[in-house]
Every structure is written in C-alpha cells, then in structure tokens.
ROKEVO-821231 format. One record per atom (N, C-alpha, C): residue in three letters; y, z, x. Coordinates in steps of 0.02 Angstrom, whole numbers, plus 50000, padded with zeros to 5 digits. Layout:
<recs>
ALAYZX/...
</recs>
This chain:
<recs>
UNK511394665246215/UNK511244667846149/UNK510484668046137/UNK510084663046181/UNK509524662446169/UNK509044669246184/UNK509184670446248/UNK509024677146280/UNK509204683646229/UNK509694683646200/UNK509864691446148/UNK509484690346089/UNK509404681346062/UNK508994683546000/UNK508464684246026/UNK507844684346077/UNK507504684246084/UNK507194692246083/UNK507554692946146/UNK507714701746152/UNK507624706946078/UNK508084702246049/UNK508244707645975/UNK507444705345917/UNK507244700545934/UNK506644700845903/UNK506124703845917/UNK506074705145991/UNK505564708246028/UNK505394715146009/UNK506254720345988/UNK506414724945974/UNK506394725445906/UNK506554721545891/UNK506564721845776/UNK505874722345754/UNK505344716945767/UNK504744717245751/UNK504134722345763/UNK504144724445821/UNK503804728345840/UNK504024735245806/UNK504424736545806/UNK504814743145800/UNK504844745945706/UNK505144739545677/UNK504914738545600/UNK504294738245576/UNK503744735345639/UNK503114735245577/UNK502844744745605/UNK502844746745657/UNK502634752945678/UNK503154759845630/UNK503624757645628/UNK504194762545559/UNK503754760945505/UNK503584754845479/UNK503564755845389/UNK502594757645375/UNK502104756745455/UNK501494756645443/UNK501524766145449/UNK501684767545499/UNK501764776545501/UNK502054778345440/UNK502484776645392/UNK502744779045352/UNK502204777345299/UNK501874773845274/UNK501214771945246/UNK500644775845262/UNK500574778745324/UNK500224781545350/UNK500484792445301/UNK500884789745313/UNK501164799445291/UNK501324797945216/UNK501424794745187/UNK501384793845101/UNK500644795245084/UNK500054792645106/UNK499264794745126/UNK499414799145125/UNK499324801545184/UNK499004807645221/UNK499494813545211/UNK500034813045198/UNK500264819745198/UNK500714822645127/UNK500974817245090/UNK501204819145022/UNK500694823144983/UNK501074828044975/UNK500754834444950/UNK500394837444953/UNK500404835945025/UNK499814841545062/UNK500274846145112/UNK499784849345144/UNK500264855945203/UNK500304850345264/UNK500784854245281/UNK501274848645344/UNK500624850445397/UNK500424846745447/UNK499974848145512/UNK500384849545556/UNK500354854945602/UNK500524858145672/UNK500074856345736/UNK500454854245787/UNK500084855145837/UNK500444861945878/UNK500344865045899/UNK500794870345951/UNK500544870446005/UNK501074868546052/UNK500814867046124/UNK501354873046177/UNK501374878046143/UNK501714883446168/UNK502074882146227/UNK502834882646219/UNK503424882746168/UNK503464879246121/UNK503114873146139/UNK503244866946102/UNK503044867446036/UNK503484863245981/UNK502774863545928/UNK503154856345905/UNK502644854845871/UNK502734844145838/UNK502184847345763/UNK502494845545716/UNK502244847545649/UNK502414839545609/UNK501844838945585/UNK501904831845522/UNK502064833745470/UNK502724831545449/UNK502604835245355/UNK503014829345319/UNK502634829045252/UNK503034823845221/UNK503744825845179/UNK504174821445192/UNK504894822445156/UNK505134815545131/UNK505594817145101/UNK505834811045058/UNK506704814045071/UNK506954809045107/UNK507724808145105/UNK508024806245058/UNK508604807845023/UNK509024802344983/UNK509274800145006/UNK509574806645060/UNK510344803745074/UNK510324800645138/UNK510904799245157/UNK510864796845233/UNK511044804045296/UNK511124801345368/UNK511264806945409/UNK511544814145374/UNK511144816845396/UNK511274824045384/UNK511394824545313/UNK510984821745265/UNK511154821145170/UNK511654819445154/UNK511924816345186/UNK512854812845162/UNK512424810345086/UNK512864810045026/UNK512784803044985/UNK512124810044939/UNK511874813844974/UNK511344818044933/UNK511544818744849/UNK511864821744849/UNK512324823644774/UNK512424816844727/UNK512464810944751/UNK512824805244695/UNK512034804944651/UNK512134800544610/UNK511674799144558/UNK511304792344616/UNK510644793244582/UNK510024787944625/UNK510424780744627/UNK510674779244574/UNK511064772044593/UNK511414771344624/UNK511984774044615/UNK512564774444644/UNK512434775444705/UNK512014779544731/UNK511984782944802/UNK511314777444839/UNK510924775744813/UNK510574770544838/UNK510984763544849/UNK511434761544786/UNK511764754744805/UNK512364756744863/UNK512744759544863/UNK513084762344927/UNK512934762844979/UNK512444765844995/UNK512034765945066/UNK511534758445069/UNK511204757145028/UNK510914751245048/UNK511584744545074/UNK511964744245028/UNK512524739545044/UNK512964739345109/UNK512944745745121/UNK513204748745186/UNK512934746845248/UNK512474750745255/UNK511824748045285/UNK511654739445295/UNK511784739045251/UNK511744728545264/UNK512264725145294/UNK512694729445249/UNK513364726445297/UNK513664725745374/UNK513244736745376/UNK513394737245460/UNK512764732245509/UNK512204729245486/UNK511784727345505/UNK511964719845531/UNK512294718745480/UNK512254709545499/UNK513014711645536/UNK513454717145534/UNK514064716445581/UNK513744716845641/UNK513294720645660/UNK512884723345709/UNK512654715645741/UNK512274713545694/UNK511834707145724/UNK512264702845743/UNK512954699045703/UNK513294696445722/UNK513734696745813/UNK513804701945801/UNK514084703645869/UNK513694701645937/UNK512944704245901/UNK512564703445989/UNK512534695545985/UNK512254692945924/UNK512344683645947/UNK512674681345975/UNK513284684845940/UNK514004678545969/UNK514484681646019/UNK514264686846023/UNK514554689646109/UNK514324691546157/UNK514584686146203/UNK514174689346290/UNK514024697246273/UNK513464698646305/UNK513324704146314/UNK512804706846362/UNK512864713046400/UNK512354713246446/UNK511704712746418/UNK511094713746468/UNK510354716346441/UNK510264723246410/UNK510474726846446/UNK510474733446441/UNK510804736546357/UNK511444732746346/UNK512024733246301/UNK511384730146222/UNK511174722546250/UNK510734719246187/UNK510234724746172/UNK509824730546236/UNK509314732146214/UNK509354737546153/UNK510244741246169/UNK510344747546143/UNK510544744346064/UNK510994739046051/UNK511114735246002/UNK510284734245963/UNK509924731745991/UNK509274729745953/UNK509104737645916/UNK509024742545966/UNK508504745145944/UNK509194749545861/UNK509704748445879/UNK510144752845827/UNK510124748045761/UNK509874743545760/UNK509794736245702/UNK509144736445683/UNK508454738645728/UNK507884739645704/UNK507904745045674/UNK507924752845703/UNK507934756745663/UNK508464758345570/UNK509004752645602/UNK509414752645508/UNK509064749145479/UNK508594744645490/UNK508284740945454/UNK507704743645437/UNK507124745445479/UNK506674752245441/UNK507034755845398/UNK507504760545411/UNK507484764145353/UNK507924758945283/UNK508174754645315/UNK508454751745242/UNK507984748845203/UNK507314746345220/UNK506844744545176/UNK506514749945145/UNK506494755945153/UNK506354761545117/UNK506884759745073/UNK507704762445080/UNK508114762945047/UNK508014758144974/UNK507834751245004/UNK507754747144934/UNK507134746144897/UNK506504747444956/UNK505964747644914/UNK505734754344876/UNK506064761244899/UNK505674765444879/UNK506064768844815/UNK505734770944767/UNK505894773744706/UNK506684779044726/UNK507334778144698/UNK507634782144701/UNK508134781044783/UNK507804774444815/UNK508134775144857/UNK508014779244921/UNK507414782944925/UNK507424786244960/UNK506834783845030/UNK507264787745087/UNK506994785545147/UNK506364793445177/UNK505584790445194/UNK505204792945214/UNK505114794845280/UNK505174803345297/UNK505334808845366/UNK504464810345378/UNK504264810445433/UNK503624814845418/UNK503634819845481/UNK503894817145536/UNK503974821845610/UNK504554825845601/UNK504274831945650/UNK504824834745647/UNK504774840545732/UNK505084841345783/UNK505074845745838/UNK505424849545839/UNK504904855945900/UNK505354861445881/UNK505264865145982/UNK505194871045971/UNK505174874046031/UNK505304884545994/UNK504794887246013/UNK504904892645978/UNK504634897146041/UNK505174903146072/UNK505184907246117/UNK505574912846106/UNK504814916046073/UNK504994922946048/UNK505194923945980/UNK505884924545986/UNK506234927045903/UNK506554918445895/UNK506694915445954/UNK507124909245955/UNK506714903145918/UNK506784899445873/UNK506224894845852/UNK506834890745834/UNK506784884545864/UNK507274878245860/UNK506914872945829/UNK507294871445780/UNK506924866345762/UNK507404858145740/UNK507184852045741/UNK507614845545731/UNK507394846445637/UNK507774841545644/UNK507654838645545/UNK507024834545550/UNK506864833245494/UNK505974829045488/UNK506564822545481/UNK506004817645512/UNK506484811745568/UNK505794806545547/UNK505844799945570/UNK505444794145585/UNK505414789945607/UNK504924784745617/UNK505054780945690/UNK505734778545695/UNK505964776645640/UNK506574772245647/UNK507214776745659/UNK507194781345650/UNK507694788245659/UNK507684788445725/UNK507254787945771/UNK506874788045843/UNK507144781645891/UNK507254776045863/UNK507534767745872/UNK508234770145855/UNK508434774245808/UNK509384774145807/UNK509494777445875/UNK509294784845880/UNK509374788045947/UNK509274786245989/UNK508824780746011/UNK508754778846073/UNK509204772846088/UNK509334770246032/UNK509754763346044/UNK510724766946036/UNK510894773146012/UNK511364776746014/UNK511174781346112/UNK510854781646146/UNK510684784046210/UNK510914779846252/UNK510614772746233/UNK510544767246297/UNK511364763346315/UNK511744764746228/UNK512364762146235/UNK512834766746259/UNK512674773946258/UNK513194777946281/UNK513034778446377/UNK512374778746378/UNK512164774946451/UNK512694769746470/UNK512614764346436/UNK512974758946459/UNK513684759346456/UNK513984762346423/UNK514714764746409/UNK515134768346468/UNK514554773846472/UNK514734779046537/UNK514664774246586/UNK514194771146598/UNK514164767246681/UNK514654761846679/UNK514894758646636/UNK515454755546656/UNK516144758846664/UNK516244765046633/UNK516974767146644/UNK516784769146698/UNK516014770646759/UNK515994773346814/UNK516364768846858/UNK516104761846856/UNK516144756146889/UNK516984755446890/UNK517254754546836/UNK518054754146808/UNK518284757546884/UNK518154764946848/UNK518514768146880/UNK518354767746982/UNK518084767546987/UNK517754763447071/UNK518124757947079/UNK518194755247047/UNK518454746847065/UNK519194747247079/
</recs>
C-alpha cells in the first residue's frame, strides 16, 4: 500500500499544482483577450480562454449554477475517494496505480475549479487542431487536467488490453 500511496502522490501533486498554476496563468493572460495561435502547418495549438460549466462534452450545461455545480462537484468527490479507495486497498499493478493516479489528479484539478470558481465553472485554455486544405479538425478547449484524465483513461485501457492478451496466451 505503501508503494501506491506514494506513487499516487507523486502523480496528484505535481500534476494539481501545474493544472491550477496554468489555469491562473490563462485567467491573466487570456480572459478577454484574442485566443494566441501558433501554426505549425498542418498543425495548429491555439490558447483561448473558456469557462466550462458543464462537465464532458457540457453534460449538466442547462441546470441552474447550483444545482449543476452541487451535482457535479458531489459526484466528482464521490467518484474520487471511490477511485482513491480502490488503489489503497487493492493489490494493484504499477502500471494499473499509474493510470488510477493520473484519472484522480486530473478529477481533482478540475474539481477545485468546480468549487472554487464562481458558478462552478471549470477553466479550458488549449485547444488542437490540424487543418489540410478545406479539412480543419479541431479538439474542444481542454486543460492540463483534461490531459491527466486521458492519459490516465490511455494507460488503463493499455493495461486492460495487455492482460486479456496474456489471458488469452495462457
């Protein structure tokens, strides 16, 4: 157990103070100003400031600021400490703790938006794209901690797939 909390601190701290200082960083620098572009042809990475209410993909957008802030924040806490609970108190690989950490750091960045920021709302400032020709693709404006869910949602489906590989071998 000693080894996972350790792990999961290594991953929580670092990861939380770099989410809420960048997001400090774009409340500055970019609220209500024009978003910055870099274009690195196809590529393009543009800074712009946004303000979420809702959660994934605006679920919860529509309810009233309370309602929809105490819902998701409560949620969010709940899936967090289910989250944390689990890696403590169950064997678990390295690999399995790292993808667990980083999916508990990033709910926790954005849930301290969720409760500290007016209305509940969680702070986006990145956003990528790729534009070839008429084709211009672009992601949703995202943040570090949006960045810590996906990667810690990557490492477990990693780990998921390689064991039903193994399963099925054995």
């Amino acid at each position: 157990m000693r080894a996972r909390l350790l792990l999961l601190l290594v991953v929580l701290v670092p990861c939380i103070a770099c989410d809420q200082a960048s997001k400090a960083l774009a409340v500055t620098h970019l609220k209500g100003g024009p978003a910055l572009s870099l274009d690195v042809a196809p590529l393009l990475a543009r800074l712009v400031y946004a303000e979420n209410p809702g959660a994934f993909l605006g679920l919860g957008r529509a309810l009233p600021d309370g309602l929809r802030t105490a819902l998701l924040a409560v949620g969010v806490a709940l899936m967090l400490a289910a989250m944390t609970a689990a890696l403590l108190w169950k064997e678990t690989t390295r690999p399995f703790t790292l993808g667990l950490s980083l999916l508990i750091a990033g709910g926790a960045g954005n849930l301290i938006d969720r409760v500290a920021r007016p209305g509940g709302r969680v702070v986006d400032f990145a956003q990528l794209g790729v534009q070839l020709g008429p084709l211009d693709v672009r992601t949703g404006v995202f943040n570090v901690a949006d960045l810590a869910i996906v990667a810690g949602a990557l490492v477990l489906a990693w780990v998921t797939l390689r064991r039903r590989r193994v399963q099925r071998h054995s």
